[in-house]
Structure formats: structure tokens, C-alpha cells
N, C-alpha and C positions, 0 to 999 in steps of 0.2 A: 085915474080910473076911467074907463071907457064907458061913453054915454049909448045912450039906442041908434043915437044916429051916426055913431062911428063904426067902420070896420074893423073886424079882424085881420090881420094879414095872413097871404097866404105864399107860401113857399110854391112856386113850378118848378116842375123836373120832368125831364125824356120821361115817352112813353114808356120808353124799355125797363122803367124801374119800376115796373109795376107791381111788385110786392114792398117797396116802401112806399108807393101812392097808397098803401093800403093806410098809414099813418094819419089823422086827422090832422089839418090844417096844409096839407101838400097838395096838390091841383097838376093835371098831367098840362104840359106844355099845349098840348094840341086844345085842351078842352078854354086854354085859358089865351086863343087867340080864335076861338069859336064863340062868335057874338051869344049865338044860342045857346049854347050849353057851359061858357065861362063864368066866373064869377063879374057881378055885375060893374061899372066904371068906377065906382067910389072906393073899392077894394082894393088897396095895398096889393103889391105882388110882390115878393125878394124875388129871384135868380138863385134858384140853385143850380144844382148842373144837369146835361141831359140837352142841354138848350144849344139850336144851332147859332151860330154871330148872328146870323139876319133874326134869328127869336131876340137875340139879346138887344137888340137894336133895335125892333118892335116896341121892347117892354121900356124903353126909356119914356120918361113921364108918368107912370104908373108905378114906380120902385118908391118905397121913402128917402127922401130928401139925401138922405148920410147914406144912402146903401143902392147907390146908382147900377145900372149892371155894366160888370167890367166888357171892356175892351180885345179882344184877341190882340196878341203881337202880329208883326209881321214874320214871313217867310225866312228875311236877313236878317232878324231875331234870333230864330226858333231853328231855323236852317228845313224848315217842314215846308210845303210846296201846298199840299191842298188844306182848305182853311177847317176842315174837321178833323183833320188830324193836330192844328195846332191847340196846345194843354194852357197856356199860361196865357194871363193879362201882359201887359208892356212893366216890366220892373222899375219899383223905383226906388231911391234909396232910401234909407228907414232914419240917417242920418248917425245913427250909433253902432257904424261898421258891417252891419246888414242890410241888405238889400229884399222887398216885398215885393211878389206877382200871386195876382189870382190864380188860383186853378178853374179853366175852363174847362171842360167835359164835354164834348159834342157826343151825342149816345149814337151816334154813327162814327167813331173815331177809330182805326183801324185795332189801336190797342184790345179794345173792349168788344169789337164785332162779332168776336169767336167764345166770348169768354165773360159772359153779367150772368153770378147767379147770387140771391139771395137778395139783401136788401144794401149793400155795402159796396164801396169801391174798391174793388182787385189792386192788390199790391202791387202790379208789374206795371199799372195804368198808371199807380204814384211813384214808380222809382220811374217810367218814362217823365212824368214830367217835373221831376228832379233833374235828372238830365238836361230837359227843354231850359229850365229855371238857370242853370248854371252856364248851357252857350247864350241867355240872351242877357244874361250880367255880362257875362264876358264880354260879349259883341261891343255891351251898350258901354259898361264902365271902366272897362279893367284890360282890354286890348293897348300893344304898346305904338300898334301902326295901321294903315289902313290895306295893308295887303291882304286878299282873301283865303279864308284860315278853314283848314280844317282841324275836329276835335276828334283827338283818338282817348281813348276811356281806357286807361290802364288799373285800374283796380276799381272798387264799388259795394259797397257792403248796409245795409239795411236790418233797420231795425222798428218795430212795432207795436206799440203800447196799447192801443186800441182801436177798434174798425172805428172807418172815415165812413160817412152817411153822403150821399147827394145833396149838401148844403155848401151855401158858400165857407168856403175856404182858403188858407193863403199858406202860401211857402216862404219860407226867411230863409235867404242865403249867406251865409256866412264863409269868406275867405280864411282858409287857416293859414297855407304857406303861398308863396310863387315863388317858384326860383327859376331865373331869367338863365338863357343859353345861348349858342350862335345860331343854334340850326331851329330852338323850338324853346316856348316855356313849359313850367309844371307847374300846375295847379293843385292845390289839397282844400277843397271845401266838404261844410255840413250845411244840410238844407233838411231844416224843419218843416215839417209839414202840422199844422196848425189850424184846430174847428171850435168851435165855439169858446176860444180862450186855451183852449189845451195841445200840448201838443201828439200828434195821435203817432207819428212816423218820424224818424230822422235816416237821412241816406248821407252817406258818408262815400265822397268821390277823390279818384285822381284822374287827371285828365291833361292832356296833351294839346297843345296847339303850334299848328303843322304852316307856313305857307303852302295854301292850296298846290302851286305848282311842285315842290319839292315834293309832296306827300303825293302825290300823284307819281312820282318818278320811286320813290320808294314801294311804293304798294305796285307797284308796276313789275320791281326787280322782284319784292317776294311771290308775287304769282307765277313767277317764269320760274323761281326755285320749287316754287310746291309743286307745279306740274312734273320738275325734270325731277322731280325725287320720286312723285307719285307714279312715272313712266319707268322709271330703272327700277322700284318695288315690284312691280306689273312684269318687266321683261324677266326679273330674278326668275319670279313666280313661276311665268312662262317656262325657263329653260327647265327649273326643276323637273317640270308637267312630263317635258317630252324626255329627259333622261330616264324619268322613272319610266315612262311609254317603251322605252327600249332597252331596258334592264330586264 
């Protein structure tokens, strides 16, 4: 039981979620790195999301003990370049076949910049970083060499059992098939997405891994084919124009 002279904890999250800041116990990021206006030193803070890496990295020693604030991955993780667009913690293994990353959220993150309404996290925010979850197991665990690999997404399907809030959160990755090739693997994973104990989303992937330079010499031949297809459509077109112009 809590005495007078203990706090309550409080949950921070992005300004931009300010219709769940409406929720008691939630505190906007900005107000709780604002000596004035935050809650005072003795007060617990969790990490939810909304928060840029440098908030989350502020807020270390103020988190409780068991619920430190995650980490972003890296770039050769995630294959993401700027560090608000990066979704997940560093993955680790779960030990029982699965693999766990937090979901970060930077409420400046290109997913979400066009597209936060309500009090809940946008579906396409969690199947991006379902995606993010599945190249940085790959990267981290399940890569067969160290050549640099592009991931082409051949199928992806999703599914939804209940909206995901701006709290901490984790993703389980789970490997179904791999089947090894000369030129590339395949992968078949489920990645759970997982809030308070439940799971709220499952995304359901197939995915390719390319070395970089071959996949560059592929994508290279089908842009010269899409062009000469889309120029012979265009010339057909053309000729029609001017037959009928002189009929």
C-alpha cells in the first residue's frame, strides 16, 4: 500500500497525444522535463511513447527500477538513417524461440507526422515497426554471413484485436520458416505486438534477403524494363492519336 510520502507514477508521452494526455496519471513529455511545471524529483516516471531518444535518455534515473527506458537500435539494425524515424529497442532473445524489442515511438516519426488522430497508435505505425522488428532480428540473429543485405517484403498481412494506447510496449518475433537459396533466403515470421500482458496486433511477414549488390543489379534491370514498357504503351498511344488525327 502506498504511504503519504510515496508517489504515484506517472506515464510521459509526446505532446502530439494530447487527447490521451487527457487520461489521469499520463504527463506530456515537455511538461515533465520542465522543472516548473513537471512533476516534482521523488515521482516515478514510465516512458511511454511520443518520447525523442535524447527524452529517453533524460528520463534514466527517474524510471522504476524493472521499467528503465528502452534504448533505440541502431541504423544497421533497423536499416532507418534518422533516429525518429527509428520504432524498436535493440532485440533480444526471449530464449523460447522468440525474439523481444520495444516499440519506440518518436511523435515526430515520419510514419505518424501526417496521420495521429484520436487517442491510439495508427495501424501502419505498427506494421512499420513490425517490419523494423523483423530486419533487426535478422541483422542481429539469424543472418547466414556478413555481406550487406537488402530486405524485399514479398507478402504481409495483419491483424488487430484491440487499439494499442501510447504505453510501453513490445513486439515478439517469432521465425516460422527459412528456406536457404544460392542467390537469396526466405523468411516466414509472426510478430506479436503486445500491451499491458495482451496481445493487441499480430503481423504476419514474408521477406527476402538480397546481397546488397546483386539486389541493386536486379532492381536496376526491372526499372529499364518498366520504363521501356511504360515508353512502347506511351508510343502505341501516340500513334493511335495521330492515325485517328488523319482518318
Amino acid at each position: 500500500m502506498m504511504t503519504s510520502t510515496e508517489h504515484q507514477p506517472m506515464i510521459a508521452v509526446g505532446d502530439r497525444f494530447e487527447n490521451f494526455l487527457a487520461n489521469p496519471g499520463t504527463v506530456a513529455a515537455s511538461r515533465v522535463f520542465d522543472p516548473a511545471a513537471g512533476p516534482d524529483a521523488g515521482t516515478p516516471v514510465v516512458a511511454g511513447q511520443g518520447l525523442s531518444a535524447e527524452q529517453l535518455a533524460t528520463l534514466a534515473g527517474r524510471t522504476p527500477a524493472d521499467m528503465p527506458p528502452p534504448v533505440p537500435a541502431n541504423a544497421a539494425l533497423t536499416h532507418k538513417h534518422q533516429s525518429r524515424n527509428v520504432m524498436i529497442g535493440v532485440p533480444a532473445d526471449a530464449g523460447d524461440g522468440t525474439y523481444v524489442a520495444e516499440l519506440i515511438l518518436d511523435e515526430r516519426n515520419e510514419v505518424i507526422e501526417d496521420h495521429l488522430t484520436g487517442q491510439h497508435i495508427p495501424a501502419v505505425a505498427l506494421i512499420e515497426a513490425a517490419r523494423q522488428t523483423w530486419t533487426a532480428v535478422t541483422e542481429r540473429f539469424l543472418r547466414q554471413d556478413a555481406a550487406a543485405l537488402r530486405f524485399v517484403v514479398t507478402d504481409i498481412a495483419a491483424s488487430f484485436q484491440q487499439l494499442v494506447f501510447p504505453l510501453p510496449t513490445t513486439l515478439h518475433y517469432e521465425l516460422i520458416e527459412c528456406v536457404p537459396g544460392r542467390m537469396q533466403q526466405t523468411y516466414r515470421c509472426r510478430v506479436r505486438v503486445r500491451q499491458n500482458g495482451r496481445t493487441a496486433a499480430e503481423i504476419r511477414g514474408t521477406y527476402l534477403t538480397v546481397a546488397e549488390n546483386l539486389s541493386a543489379k536486379q532492381e536496376a534491370l526491372a526499372a529499364r524494363q518498366a520504363v521501356a514498357r511504360q515508353i512502347a504503351a506511351a508510343s502505341a498511344a501516340t500513334a493511335r492519336d495521330r492515325k485517328d488525327a488523319t482518318s
